[in-house]
LUMLOVEX-73494 format. One record per atom (N, C-alpha, C): residue in three letters; atom name; x, y, z. Coordinates in nm, 2 decimals. Layout:
rec residuo=ALA | atomo=CA | east=X | north=Y | up=Z
...
This chain:
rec residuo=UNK | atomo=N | east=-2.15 | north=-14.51 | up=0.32
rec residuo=UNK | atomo=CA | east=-2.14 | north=-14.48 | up=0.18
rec residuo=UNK | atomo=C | east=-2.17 | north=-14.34 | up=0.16
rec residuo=UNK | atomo=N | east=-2.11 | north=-14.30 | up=0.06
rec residuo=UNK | atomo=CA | east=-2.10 | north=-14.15 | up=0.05
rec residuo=UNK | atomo=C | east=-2.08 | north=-14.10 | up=-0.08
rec residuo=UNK | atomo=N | east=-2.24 | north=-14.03 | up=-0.14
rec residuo=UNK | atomo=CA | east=-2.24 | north=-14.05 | up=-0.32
rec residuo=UNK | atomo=C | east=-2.23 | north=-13.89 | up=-0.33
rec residuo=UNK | atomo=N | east=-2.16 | north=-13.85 | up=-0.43
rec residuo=UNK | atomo=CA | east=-2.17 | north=-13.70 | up=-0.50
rec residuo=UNK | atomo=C | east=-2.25 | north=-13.75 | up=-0.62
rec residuo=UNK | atomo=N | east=-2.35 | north=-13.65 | up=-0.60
rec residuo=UNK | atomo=CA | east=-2.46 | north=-13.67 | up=-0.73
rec residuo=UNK | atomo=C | east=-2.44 | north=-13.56 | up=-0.86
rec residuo=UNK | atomo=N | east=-2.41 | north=-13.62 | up=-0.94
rec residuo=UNK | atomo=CA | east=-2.36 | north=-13.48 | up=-1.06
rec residuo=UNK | atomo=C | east=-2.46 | north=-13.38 | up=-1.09
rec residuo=UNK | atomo=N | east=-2.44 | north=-13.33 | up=-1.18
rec residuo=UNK | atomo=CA | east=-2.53 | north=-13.21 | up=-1.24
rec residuo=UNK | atomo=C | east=-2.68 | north=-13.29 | up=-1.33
rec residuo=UNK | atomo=N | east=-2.60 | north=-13.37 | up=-1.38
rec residuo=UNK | atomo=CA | east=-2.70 | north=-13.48 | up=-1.48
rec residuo=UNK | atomo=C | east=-2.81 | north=-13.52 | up=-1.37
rec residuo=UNK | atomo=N | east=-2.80 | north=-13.51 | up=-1.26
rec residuo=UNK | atomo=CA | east=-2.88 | north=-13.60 | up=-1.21
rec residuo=UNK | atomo=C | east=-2.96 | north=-13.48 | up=-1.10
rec residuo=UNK | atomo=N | east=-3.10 | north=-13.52 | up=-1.05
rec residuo=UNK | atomo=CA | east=-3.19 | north=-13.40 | up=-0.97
rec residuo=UNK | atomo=C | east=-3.12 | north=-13.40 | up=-0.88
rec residuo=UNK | atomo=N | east=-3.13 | north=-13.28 | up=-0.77
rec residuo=UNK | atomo=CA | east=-3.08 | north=-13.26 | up=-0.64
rec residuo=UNK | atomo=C | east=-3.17 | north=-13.33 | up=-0.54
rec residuo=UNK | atomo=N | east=-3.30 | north=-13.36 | up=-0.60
rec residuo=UNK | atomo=CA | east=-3.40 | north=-13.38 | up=-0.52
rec residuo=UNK | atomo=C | east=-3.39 | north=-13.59 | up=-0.49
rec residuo=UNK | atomo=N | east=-3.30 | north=-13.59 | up=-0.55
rec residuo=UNK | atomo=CA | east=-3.24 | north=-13.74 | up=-0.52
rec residuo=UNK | atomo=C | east=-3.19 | north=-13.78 | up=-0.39
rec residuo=UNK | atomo=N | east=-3.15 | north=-13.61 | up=-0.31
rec residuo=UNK | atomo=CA | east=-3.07 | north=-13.64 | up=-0.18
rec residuo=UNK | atomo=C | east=-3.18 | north=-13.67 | up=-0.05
rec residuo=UNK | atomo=N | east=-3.32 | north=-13.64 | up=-0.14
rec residuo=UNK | atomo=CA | east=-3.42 | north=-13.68 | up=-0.01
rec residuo=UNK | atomo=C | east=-3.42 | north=-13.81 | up=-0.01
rec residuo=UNK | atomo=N | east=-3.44 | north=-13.89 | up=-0.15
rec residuo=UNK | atomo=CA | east=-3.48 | north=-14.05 | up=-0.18
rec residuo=UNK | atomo=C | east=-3.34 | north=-14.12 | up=-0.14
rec residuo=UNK | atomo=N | east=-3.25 | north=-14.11 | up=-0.13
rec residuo=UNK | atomo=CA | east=-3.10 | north=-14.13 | up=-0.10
rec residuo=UNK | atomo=C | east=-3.15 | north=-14.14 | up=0.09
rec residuo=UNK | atomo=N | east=-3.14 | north=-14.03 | up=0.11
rec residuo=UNK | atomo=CA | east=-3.15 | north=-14.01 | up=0.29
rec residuo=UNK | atomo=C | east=-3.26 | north=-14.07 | up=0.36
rec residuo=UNK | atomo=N | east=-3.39 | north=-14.10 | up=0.27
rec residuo=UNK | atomo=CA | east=-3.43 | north=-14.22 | up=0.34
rec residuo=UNK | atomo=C | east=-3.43 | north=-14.34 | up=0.38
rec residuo=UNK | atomo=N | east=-3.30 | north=-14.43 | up=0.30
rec residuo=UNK | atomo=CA | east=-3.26 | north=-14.53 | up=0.23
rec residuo=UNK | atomo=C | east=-3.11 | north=-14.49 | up=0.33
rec residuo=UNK | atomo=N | east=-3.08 | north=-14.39 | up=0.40
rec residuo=UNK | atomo=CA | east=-2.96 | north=-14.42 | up=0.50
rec residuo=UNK | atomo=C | east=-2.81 | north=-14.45 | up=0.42
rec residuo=UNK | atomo=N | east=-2.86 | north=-14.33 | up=0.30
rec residuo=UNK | atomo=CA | east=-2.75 | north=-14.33 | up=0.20
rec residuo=UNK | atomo=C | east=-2.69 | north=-14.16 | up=0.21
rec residuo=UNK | atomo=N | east=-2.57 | north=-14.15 | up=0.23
rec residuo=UNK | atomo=CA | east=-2.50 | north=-14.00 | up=0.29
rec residuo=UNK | atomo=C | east=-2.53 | north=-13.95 | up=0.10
rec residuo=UNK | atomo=N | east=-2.55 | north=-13.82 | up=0.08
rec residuo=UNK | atomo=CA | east=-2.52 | north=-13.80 | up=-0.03
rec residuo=UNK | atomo=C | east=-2.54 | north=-13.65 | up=-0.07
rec residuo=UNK | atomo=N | east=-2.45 | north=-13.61 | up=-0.16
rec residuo=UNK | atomo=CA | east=-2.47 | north=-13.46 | up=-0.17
rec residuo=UNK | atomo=C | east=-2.50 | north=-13.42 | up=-0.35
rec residuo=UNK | atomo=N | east=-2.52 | north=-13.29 | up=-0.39
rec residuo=UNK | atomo=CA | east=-2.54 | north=-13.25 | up=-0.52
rec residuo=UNK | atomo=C | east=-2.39 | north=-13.19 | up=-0.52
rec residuo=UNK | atomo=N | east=-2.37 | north=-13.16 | up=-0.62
rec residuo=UNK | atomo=CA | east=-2.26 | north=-13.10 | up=-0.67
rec residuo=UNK | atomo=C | east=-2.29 | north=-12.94 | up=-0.67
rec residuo=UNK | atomo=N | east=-2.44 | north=-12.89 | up=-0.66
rec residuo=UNK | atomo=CA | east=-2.48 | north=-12.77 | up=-0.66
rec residuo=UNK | atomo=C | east=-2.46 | north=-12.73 | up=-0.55
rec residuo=UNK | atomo=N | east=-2.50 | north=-12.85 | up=-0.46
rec residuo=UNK | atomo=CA | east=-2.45 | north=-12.77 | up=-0.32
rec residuo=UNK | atomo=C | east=-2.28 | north=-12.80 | up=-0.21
rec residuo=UNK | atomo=N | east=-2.23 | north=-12.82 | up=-0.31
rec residuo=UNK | atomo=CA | east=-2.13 | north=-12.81 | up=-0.23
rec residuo=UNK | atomo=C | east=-2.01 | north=-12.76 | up=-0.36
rec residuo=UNK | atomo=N | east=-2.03 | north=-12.73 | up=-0.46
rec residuo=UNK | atomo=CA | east=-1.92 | north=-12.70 | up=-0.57
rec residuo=UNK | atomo=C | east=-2.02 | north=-12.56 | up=-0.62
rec residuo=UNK | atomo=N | east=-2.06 | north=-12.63 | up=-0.77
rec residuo=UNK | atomo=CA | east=-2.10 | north=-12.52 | up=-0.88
rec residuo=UNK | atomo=C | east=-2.18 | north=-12.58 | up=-0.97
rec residuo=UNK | atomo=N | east=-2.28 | north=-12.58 | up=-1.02
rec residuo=UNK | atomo=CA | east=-2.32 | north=-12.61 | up=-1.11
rec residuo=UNK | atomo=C | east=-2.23 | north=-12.63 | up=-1.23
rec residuo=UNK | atomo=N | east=-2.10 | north=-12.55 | up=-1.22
rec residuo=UNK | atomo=CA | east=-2.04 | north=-12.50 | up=-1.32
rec residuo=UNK | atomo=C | east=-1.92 | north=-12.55 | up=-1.33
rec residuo=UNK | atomo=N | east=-1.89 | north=-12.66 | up=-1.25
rec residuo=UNK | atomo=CA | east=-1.78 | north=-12.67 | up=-1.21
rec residuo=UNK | atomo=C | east=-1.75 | north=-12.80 | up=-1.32
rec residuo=UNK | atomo=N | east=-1.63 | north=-12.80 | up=-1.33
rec residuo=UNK | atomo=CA | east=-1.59 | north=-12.94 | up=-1.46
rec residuo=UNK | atomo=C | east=-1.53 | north=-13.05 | up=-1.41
rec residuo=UNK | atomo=N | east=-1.54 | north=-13.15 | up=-1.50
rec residuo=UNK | atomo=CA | east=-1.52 | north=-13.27 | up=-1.43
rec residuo=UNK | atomo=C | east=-1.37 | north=-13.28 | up=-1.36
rec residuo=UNK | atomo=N | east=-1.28 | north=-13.25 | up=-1.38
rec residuo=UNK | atomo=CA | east=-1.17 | north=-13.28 | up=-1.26
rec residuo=UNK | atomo=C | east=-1.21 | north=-13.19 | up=-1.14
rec residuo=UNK | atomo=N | east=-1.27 | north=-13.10 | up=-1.15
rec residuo=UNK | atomo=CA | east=-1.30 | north=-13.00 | up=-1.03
rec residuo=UNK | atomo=C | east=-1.42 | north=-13.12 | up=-0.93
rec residuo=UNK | atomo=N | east=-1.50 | north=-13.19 | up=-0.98
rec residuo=UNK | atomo=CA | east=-1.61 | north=-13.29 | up=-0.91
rec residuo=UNK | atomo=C | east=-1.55 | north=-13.38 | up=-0.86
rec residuo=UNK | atomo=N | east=-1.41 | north=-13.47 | up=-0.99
rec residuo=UNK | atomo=CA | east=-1.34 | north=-13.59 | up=-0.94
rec residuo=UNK | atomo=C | east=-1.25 | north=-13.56 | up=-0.82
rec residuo=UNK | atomo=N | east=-1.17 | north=-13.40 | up=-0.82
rec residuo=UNK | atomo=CA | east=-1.08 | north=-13.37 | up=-0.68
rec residuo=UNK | atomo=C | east=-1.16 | north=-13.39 | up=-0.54
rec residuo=UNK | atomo=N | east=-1.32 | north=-13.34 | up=-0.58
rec residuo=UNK | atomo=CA | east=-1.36 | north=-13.29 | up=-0.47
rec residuo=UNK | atomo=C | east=-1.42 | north=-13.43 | up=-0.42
rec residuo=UNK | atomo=N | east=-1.43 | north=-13.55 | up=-0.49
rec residuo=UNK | atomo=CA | east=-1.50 | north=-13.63 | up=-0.47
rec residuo=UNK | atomo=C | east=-1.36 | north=-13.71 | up=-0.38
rec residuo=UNK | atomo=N | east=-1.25 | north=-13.74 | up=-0.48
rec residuo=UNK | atomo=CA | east=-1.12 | north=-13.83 | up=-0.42
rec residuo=UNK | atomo=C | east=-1.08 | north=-13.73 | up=-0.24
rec residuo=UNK | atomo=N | east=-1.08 | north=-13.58 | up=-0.23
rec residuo=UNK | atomo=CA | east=-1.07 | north=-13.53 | up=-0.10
rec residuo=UNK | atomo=C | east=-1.21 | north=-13.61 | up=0.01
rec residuo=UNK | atomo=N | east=-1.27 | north=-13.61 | up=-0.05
rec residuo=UNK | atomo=CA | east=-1.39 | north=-13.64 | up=0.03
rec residuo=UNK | atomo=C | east=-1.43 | north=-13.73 | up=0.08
rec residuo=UNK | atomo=N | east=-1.41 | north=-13.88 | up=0.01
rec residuo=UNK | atomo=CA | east=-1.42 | north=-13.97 | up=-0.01
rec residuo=UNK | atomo=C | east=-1.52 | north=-14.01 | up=-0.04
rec residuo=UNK | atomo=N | east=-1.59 | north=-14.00 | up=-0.14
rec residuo=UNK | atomo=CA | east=-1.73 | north=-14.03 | up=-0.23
rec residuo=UNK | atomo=C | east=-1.72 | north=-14.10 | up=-0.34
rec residuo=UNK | atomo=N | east=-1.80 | north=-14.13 | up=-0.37
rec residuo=UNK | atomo=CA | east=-1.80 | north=-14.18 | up=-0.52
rec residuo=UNK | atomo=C | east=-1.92 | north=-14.10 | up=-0.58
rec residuo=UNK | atomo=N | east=-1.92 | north=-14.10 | up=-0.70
rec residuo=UNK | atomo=CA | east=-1.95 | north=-14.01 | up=-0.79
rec residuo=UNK | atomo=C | east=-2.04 | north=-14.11 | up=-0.86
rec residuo=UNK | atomo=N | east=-2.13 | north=-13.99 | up=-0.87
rec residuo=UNK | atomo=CA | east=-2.27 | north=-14.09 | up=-0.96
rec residuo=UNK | atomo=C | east=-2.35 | north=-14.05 | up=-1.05
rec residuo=UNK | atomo=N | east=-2.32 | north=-14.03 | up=-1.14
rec residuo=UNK | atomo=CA | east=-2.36 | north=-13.96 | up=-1.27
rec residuo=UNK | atomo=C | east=-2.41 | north=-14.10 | up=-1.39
rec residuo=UNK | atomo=N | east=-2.47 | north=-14.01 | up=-1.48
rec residuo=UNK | atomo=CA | east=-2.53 | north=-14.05 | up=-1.64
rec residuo=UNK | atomo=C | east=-2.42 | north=-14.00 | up=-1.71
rec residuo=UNK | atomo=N | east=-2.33 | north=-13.95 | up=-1.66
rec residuo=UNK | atomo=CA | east=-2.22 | north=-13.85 | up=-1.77
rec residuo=UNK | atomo=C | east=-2.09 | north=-13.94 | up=-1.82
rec residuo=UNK | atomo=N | east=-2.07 | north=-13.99 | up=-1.95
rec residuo=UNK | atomo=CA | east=-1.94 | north=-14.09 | up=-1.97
rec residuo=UNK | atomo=C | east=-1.83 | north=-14.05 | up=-1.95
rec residuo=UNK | atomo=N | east=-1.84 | north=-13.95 | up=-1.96
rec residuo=UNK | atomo=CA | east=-1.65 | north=-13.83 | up=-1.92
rec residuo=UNK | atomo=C | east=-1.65 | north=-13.92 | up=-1.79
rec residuo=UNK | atomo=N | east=-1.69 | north=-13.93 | up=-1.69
rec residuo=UNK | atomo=CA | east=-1.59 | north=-13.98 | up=-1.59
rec residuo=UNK | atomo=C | east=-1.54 | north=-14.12 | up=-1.58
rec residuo=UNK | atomo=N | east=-1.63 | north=-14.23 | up=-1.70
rec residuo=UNK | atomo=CA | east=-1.58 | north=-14.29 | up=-1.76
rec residuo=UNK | atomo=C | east=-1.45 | north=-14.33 | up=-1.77
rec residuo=UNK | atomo=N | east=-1.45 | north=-14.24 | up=-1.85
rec residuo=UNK | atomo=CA | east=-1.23 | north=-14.18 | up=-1.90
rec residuo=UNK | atomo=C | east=-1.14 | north=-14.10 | up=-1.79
rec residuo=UNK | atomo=N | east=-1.24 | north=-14.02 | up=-1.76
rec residuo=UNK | atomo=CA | east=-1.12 | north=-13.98 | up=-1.60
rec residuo=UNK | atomo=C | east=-1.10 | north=-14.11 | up=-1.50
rec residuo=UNK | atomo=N | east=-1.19 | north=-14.22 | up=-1.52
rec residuo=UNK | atomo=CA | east=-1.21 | north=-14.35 | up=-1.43
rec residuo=UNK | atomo=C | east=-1.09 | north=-14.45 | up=-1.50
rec residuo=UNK | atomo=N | east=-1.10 | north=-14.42 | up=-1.62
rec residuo=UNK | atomo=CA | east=-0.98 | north=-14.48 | up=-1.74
rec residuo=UNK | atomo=C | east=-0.85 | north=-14.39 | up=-1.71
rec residuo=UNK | atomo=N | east=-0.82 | north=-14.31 | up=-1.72
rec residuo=UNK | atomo=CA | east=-0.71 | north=-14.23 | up=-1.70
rec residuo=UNK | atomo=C | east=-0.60 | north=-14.21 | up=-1.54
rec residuo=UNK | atomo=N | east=-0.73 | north=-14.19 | up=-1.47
rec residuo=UNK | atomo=CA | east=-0.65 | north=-14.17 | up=-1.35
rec residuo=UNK | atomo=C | east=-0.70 | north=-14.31 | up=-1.22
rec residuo=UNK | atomo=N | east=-0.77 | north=-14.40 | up=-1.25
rec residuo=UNK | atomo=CA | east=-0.77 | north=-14.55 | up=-1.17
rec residuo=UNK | atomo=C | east=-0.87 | north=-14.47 | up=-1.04
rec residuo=UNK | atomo=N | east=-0.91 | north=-14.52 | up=-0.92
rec residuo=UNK | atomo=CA | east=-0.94 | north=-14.48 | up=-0.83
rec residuo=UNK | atomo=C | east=-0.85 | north=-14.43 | up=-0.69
rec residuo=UNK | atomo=N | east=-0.91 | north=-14.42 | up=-0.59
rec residuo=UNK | atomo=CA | east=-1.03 | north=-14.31 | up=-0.58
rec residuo=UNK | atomo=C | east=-1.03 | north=-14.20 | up=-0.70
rec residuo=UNK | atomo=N | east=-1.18 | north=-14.12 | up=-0.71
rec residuo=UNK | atomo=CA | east=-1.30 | north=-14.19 | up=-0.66
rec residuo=UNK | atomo=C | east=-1.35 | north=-14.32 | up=-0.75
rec residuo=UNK | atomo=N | east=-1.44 | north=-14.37 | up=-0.68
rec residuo=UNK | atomo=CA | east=-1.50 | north=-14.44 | up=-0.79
rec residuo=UNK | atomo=C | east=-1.64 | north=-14.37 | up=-0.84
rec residuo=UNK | atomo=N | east=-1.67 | north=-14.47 | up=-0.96
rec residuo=UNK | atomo=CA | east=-1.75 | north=-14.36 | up=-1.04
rec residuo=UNK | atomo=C | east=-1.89 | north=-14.51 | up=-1.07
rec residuo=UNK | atomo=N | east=-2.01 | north=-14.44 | up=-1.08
rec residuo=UNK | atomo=CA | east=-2.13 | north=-14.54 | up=-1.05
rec residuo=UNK | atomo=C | east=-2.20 | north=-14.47 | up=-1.17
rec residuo=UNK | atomo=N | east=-2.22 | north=-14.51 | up=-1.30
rec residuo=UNK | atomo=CA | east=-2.23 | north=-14.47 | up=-1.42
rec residuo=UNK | atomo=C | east=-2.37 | north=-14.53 | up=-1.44
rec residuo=UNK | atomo=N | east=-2.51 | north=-14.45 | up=-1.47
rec residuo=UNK | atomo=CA | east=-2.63 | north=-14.53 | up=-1.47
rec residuo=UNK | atomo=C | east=-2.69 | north=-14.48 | up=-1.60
rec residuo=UNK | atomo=N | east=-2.73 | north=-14.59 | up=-1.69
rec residuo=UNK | atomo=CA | east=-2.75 | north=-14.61 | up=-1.78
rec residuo=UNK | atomo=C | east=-2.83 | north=-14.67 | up=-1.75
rec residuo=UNK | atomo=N | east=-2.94 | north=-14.52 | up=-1.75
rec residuo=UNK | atomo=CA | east=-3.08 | north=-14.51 | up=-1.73
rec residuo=UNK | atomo=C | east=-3.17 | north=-14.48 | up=-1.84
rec residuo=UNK | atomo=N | east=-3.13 | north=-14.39 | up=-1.92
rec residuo=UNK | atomo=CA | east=-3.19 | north=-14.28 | up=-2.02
rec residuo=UNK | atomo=C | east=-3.23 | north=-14.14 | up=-1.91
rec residuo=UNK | atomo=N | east=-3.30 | north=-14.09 | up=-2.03
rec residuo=UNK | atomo=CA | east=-3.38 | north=-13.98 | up=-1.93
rec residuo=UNK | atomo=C | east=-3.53 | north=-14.06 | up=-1.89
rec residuo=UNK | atomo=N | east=-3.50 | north=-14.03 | up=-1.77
rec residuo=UNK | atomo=CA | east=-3.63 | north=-14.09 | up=-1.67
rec residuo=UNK | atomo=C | east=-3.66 | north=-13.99 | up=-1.53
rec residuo=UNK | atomo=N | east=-3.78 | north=-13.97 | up=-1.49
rec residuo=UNK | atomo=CA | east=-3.85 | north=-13.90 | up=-1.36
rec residuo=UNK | atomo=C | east=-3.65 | north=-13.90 | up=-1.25
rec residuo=UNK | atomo=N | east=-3.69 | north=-13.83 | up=-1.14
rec residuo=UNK | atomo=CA | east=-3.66 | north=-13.84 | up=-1.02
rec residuo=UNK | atomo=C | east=-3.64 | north=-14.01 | up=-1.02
rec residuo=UNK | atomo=N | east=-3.80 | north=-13.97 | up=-0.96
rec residuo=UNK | atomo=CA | east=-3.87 | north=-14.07 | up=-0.85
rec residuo=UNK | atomo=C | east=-3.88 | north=-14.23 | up=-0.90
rec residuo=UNK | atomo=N | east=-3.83 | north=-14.24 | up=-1.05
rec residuo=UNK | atomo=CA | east=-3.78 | north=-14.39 | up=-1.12
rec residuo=UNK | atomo=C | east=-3.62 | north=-14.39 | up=-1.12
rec residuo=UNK | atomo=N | east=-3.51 | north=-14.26 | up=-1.09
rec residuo=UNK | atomo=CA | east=-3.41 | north=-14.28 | up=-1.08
rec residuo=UNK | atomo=C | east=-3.41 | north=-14.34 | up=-0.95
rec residuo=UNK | atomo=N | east=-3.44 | north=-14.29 | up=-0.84
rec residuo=UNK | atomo=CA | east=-3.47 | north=-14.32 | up=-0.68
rec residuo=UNK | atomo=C | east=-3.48 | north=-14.47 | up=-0.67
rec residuo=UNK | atomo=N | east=-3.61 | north=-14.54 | up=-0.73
rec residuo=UNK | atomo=CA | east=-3.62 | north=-14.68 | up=-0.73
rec residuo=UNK | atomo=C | east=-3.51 | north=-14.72 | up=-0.79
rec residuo=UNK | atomo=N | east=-3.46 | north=-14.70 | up=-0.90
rec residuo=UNK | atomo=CA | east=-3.34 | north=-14.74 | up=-0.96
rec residuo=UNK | atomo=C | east=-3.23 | north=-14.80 | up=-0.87
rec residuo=UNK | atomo=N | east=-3.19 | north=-14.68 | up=-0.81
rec residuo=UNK | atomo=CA | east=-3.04 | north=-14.72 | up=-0.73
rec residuo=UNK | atomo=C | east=-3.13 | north=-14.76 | up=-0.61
rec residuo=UNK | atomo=N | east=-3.25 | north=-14.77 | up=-0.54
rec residuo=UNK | atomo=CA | east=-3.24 | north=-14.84 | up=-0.46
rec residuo=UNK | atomo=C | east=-3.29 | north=-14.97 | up=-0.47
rec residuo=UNK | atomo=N | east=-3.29 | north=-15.02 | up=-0.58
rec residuo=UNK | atomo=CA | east=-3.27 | north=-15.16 | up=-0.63
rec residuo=UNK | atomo=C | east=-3.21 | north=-15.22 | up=-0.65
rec residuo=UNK | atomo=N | east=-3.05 | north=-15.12 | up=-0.64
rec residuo=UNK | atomo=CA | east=-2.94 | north=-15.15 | up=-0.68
rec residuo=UNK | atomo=C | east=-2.86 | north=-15.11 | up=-0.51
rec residuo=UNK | atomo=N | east=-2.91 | north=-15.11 | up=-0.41
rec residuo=UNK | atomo=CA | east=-2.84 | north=-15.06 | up=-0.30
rec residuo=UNK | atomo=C | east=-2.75 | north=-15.13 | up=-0.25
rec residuo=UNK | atomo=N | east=-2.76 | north=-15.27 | up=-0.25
rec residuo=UNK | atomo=CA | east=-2.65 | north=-15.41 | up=-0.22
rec residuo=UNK | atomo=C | east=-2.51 | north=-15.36 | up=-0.28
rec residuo=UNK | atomo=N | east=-2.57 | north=-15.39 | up=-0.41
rec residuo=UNK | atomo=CA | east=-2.47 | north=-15.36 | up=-0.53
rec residuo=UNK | atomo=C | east=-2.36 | north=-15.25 | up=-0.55
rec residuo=UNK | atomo=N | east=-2.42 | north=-15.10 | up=-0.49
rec residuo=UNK | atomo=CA | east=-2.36 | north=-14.99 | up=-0.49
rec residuo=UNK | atomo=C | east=-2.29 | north=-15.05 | up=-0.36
rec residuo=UNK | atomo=N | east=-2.37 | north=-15.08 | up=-0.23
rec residuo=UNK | atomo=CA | east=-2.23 | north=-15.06 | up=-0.10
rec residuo=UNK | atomo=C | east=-2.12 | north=-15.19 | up=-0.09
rec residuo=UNK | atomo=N | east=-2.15 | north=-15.29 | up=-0.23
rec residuo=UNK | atomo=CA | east=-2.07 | north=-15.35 | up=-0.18
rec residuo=UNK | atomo=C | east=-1.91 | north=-15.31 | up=-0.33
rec residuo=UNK | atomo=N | east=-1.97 | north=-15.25 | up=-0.39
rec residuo=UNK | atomo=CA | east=-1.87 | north=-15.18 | up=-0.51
rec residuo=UNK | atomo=C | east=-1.82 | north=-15.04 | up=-0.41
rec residuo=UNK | atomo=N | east=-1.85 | north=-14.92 | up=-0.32
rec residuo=UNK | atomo=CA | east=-1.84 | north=-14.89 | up=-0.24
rec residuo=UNK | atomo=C | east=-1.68 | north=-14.93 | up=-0.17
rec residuo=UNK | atomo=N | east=-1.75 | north=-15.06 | up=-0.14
rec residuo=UNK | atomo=CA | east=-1.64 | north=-15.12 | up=0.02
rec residuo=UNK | atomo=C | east=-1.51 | north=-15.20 | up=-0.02
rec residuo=UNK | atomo=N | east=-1.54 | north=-15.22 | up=-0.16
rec residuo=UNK | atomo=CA | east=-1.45 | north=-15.32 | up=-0.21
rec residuo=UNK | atomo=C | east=-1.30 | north=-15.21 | up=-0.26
rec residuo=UNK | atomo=N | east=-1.23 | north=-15.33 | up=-0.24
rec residuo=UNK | atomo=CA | east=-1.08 | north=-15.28 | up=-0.27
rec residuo=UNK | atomo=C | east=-1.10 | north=-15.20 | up=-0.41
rec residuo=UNK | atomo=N | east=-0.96 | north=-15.11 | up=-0.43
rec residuo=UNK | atomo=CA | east=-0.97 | north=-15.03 | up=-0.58
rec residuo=UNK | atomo=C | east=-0.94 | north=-15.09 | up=-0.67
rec residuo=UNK | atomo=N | east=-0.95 | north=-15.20 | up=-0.72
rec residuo=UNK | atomo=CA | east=-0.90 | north=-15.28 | up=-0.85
rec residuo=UNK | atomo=C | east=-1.01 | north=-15.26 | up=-0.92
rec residuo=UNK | atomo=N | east=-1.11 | north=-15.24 | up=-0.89
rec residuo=UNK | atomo=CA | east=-1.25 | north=-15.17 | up=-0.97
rec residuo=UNK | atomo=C | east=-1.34 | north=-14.99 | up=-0.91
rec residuo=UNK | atomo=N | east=-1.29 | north=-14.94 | up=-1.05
rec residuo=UNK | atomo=CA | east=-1.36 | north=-14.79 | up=-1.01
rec residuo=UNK | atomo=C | east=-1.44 | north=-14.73 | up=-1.07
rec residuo=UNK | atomo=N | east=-1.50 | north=-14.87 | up=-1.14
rec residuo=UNK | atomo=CA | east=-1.63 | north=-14.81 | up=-1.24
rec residuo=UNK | atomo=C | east=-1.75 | north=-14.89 | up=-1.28
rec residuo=UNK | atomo=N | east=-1.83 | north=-14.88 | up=-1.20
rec residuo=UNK | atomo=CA | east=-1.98 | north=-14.91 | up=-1.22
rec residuo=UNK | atomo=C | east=-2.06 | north=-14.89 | up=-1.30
rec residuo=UNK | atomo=N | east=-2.13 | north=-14.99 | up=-1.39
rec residuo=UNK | atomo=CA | east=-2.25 | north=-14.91 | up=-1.47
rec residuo=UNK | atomo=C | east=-2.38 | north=-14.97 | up=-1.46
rec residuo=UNK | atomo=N | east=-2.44 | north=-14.94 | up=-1.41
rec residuo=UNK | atomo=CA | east=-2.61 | north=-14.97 | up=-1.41
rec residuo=UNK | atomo=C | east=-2.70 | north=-14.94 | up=-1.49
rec residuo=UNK | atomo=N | east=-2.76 | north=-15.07 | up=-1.55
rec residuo=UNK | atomo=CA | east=-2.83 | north=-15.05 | up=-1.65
rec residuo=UNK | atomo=C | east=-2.99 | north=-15.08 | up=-1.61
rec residuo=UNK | atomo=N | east=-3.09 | north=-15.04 | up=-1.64
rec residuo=UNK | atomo=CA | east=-3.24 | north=-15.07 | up=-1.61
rec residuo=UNK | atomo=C | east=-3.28 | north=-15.19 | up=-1.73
């Protein structure tokens, strides 16, 4: 499994991710902070990632253009890191098996 973590979310996610044996990158480090959302969705569909944001725009790019990528929408509020961390690894099943599954679904939302 292989997550692009948006802007919305810390970079410092990619440690609590990597000890959990989850591949995952920031968008800072491999794009731009600055970069807009079809620029994140290209780079995610080349790459094969799914995309994991608090942000609804991809939402609608998830409505508009179908998958890849898929998109893991967490509807969390604003909360620490280190309670996003427990978050999705509470939800780790869940993510790799939305992940592995066929594209008739390309939008996840996680709620706490």
């Amino acid at each position: 499994m292989k997550i692009l973590i948006d802007n919305n979310l810390s970079y410092k996610l990619i440690d609590h991710l990597k000890s959990a044996e989850i591949q995952s990158f920031h968008i800072k480090n491999v794009l731009s902070v600055f970069s807009l959302d079809q620029e994140i969705w290209d780079y995610a569909k080349d790459h094969k990632c799914m995309i994991m944001t608090k942000d609804n725009d991809f939402d609608e790019l998830s409505q508009l253009f179908g998958c890849p990528p898929k998109v893991v929408h967490l509807l969390c509020g604003n909360k620490s890191t280190s309670y996003i961390a427990d978050f999705i690894m509470s939800n780790k099943s869940s993510l790799i098996d939305f992940y592995e599954s066929n594209n008739e679904n390309c939008l996840l939302k996680l709620s706490d």
